[in-house]
C-alpha positions in Angstrom: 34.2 -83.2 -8.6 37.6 -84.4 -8.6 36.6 -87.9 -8.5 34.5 -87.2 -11.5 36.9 -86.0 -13.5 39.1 -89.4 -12.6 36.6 -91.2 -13.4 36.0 -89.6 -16.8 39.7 -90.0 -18.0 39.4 -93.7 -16.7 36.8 -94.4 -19.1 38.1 -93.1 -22.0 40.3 -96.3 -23.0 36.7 -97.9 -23.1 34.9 -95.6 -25.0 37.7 -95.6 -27.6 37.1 -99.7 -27.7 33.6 -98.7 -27.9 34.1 -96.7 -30.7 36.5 -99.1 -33.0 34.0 -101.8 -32.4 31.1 -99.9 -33.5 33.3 -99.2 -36.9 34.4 -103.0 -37.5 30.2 -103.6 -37.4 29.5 -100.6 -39.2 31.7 -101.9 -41.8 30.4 -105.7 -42.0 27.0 -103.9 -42.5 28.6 -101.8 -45.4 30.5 -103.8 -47.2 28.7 -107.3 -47.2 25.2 -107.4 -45.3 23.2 -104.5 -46.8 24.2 -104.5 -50.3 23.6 -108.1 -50.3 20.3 -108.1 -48.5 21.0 -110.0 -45.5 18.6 -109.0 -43.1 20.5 -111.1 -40.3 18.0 -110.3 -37.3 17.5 -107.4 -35.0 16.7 -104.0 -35.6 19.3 -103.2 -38.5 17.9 -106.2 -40.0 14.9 -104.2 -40.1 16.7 -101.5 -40.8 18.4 -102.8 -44.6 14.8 -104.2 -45.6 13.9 -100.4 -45.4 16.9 -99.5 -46.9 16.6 -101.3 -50.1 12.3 -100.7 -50.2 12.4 -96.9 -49.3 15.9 -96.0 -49.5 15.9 -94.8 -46.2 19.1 -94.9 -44.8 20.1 -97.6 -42.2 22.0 -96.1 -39.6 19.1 -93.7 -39.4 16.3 -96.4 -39.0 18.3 -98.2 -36.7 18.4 -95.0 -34.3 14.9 -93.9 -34.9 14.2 -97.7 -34.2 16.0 -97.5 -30.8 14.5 -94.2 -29.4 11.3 -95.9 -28.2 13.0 -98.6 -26.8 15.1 -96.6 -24.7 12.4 -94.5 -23.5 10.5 -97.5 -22.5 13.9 -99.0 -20.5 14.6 -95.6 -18.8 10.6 -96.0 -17.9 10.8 -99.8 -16.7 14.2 -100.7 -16.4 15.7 -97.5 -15.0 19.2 -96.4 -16.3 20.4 -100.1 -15.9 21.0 -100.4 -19.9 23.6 -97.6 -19.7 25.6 -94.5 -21.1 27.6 -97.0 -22.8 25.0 -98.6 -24.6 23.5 -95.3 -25.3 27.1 -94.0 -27.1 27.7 -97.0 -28.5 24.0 -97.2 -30.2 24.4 -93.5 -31.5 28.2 -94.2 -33.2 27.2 -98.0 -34.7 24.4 -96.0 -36.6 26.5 -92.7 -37.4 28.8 -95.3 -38.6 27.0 -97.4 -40.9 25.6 -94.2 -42.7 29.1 -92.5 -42.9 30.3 -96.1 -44.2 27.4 -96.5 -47.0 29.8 -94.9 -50.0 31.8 -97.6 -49.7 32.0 -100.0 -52.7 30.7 -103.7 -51.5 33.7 -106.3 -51.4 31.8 -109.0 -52.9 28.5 -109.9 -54.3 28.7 -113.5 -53.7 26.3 -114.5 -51.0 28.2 -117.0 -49.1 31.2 -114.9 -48.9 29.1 -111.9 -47.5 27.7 -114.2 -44.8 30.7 -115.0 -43.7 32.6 -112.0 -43.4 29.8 -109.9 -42.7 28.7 -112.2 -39.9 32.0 -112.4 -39.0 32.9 -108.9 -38.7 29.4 -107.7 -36.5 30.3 -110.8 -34.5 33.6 -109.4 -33.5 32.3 -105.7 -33.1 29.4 -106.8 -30.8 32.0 -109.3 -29.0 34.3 -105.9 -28.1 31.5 -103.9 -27.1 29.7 -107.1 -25.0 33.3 -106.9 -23.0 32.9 -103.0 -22.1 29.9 -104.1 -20.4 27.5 -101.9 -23.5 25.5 -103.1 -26.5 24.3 -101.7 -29.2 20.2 -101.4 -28.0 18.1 -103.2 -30.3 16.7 -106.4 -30.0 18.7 -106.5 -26.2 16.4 -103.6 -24.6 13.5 -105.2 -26.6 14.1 -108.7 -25.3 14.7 -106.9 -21.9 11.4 -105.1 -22.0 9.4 -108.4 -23.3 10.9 -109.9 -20.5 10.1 -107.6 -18.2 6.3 -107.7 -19.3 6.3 -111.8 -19.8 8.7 -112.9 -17.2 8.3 -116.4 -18.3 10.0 -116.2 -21.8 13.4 -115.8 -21.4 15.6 -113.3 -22.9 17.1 -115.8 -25.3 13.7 -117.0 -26.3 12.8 -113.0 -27.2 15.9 -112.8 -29.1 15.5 -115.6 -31.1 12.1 -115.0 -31.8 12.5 -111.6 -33.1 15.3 -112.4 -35.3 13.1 -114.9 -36.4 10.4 -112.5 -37.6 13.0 -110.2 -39.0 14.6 -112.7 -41.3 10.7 -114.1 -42.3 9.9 -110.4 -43.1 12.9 -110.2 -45.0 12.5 -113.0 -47.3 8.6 -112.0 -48.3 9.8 -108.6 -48.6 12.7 -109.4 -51.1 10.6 -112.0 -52.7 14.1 -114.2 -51.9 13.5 -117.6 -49.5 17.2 -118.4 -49.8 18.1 -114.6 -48.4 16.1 -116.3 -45.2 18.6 -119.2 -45.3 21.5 -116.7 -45.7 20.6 -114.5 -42.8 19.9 -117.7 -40.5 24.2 -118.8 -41.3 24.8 -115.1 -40.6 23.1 -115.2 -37.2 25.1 -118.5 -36.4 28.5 -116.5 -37.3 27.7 -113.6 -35.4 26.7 -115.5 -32.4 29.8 -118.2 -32.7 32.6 -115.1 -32.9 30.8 -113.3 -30.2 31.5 -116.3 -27.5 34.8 -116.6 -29.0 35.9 -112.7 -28.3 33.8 -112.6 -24.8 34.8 -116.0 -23.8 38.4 -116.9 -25.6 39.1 -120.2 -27.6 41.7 -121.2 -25.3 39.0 -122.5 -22.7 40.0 -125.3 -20.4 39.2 -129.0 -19.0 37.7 -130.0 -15.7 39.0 -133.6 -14.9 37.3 -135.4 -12.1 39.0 -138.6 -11.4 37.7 -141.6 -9.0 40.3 -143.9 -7.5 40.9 -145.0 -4.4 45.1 -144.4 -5.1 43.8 -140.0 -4.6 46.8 -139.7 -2.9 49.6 -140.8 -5.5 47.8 -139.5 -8.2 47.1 -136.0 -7.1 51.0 -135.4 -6.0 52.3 -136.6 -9.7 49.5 -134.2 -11.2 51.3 -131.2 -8.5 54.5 -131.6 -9.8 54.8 -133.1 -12.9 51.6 -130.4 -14.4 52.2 -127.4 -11.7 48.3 -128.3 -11.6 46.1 -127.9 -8.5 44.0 -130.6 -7.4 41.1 -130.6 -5.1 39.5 -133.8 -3.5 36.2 -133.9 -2.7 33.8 -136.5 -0.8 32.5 -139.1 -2.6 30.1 -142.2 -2.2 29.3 -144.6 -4.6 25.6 -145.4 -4.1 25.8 -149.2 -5.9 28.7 -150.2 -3.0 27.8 -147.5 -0.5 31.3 -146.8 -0.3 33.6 -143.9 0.2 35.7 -142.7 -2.3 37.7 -139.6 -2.8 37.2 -137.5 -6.2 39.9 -135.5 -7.6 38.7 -132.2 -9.4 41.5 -130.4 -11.4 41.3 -127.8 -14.2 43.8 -128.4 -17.1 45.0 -126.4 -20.3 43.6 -128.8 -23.0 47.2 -130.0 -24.2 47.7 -131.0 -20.3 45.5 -133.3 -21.0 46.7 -136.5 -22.2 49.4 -136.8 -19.7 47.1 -136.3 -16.9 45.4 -139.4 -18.8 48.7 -141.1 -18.7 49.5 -140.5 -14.8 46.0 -141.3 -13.5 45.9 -144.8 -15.8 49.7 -145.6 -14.4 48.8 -145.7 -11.0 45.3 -147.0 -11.9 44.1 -148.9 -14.4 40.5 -149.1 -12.6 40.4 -145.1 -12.1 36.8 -143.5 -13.4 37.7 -140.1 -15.2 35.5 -137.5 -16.9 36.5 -134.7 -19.2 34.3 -131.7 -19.2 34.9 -128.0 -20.8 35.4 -125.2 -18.9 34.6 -122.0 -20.6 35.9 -119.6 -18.7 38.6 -120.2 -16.0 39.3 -116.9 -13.2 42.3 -117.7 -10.5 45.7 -118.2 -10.0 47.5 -119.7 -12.7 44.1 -119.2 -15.5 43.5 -115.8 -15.3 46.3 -114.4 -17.1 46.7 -117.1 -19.3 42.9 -116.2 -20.4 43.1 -112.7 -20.3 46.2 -113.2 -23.4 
């Protein structure tokens, strides 16, 4: 019992998160998306087309939405969705109805995109990293997936916001809405990588030359930089040759340029991104 009750207390920092994110979403739905009519995808796209035919309310059709789908993941997928996803479902939707008094910011369409899109994409980005979501269109696309293993849970997603935003724009009678809700999608998805993955992402350098040795000890001490050499063989000479692997900050960069062409003018080197960097030396640095 006692290790319950620790538990409990540990989690609370979480649900707190939980709980602010479901308000920053709650309020890009309030003040920009539904007044608007921006059905950007998922269930409480569906959710403001039935707002603004029926006046149903959206945070209520976005939980009646969900019950089914959670039923059907308790019955297939077992409790792996979780009590997280189950809270944070419950608040986004208490929140957007609490919200809907709110006076809309703005009734310009591009601006409402872009904050609104902007704002859900940093709410769902907080929850994502408290290992919840919302339900939805995630159980959905789980369940689909489940059914019709071979279309991926990206492919679902897509798809249904697909249909939403269609369904939206013969509903509304508006074809640029559809336009709208697509840039809105795009925002939500872009901020959502940048809170779960950070901006600050690194470079992979892998460097060819047969002068490894020099090269690696000036990247050591001049960048505080680890480098790993692996095997290499280039099939055209059937050669040998060492390859230096090293993950850099981005403004490392050019110097490592510099050191590798100063003791090689022949050295092969190419740059890839690294979005997400765990170890000594990275993990802090990401974590910031």
């Amino acid at each position: 019992m006692t290790g319950r009750v620790k538990s409990f207390f540990t989690e609370i920092p979480s649900y707190l998160k939980i709980t602010a994110a479901c308000l920053i979403m709650a309020l890009g739905m309030s003040l920009f998306l539904i007044p608007n009519k921006i059905a950007a995808g998922g269930l409480s796209g569906i959710g403001i087309v039935l707002f603004h035919l029926f006046n149903f309310p959206v945070g209520v059709s976005v939980l009646i939405l969900n019950i089914p789908l959670f039923l059907l993941s308790w019955r297939l997928l077992g409790t792996s969705f979780g009590v997280k996803t189950l809270f944070a479902t419950v608040v986004f939707s208490v929140f957007v109805d609490v919200t809907a008094f709110l006076t809309p910011m703005t009734d310009d369409l591009l601006l409402s995109v872009l904050f609104g899109g902007a704002l859900v994409g940093l709410g769902l980005g907080l929850i994502f990293r408290e290992n919840a979501t919302t339900g939805g269109t995630d159980l959905a696309a789980k369940i689909i997936h489940r059914i019709v293993p071979f279309i991926s849970i990206g492919q679902v997603l897509l798809i249904i916001d697909a249909l939403v935003v269609v369904l939206a724009a013969l509903v509304f009678r508006q074809y640029d809405l559809a336009l709208y809700a697509s840039v809105a999608i795009f925002i939500t998805a872009r901020i959502i990588d940048v809170v779960v993955i950070g901006i600050n992402y690194s470079k992979a350098a892998y460097i060819i030359s047969l002068q490894s040795g020099r090269i690696s000890s000036r990247i050591m001490d001049e960048l505080s930089r680890g480098v790993t050499e692996l095997k290499g063989r280039g099939m055209f000479t059937g050669m040998d040759r060492p390859v230096l692997l090293c993950v850099l900050r981005r403004r490392d960069v050019p110097l490592m340029k510099k050191i590798v062409l100063e003791e090689d003018p022949e050295a092969f080197i190419f740059i890839s991104d690294v979005r997400e960097v765990l170890g000594e030396g990275f993990s802090f640095e990401q974590k910031r």
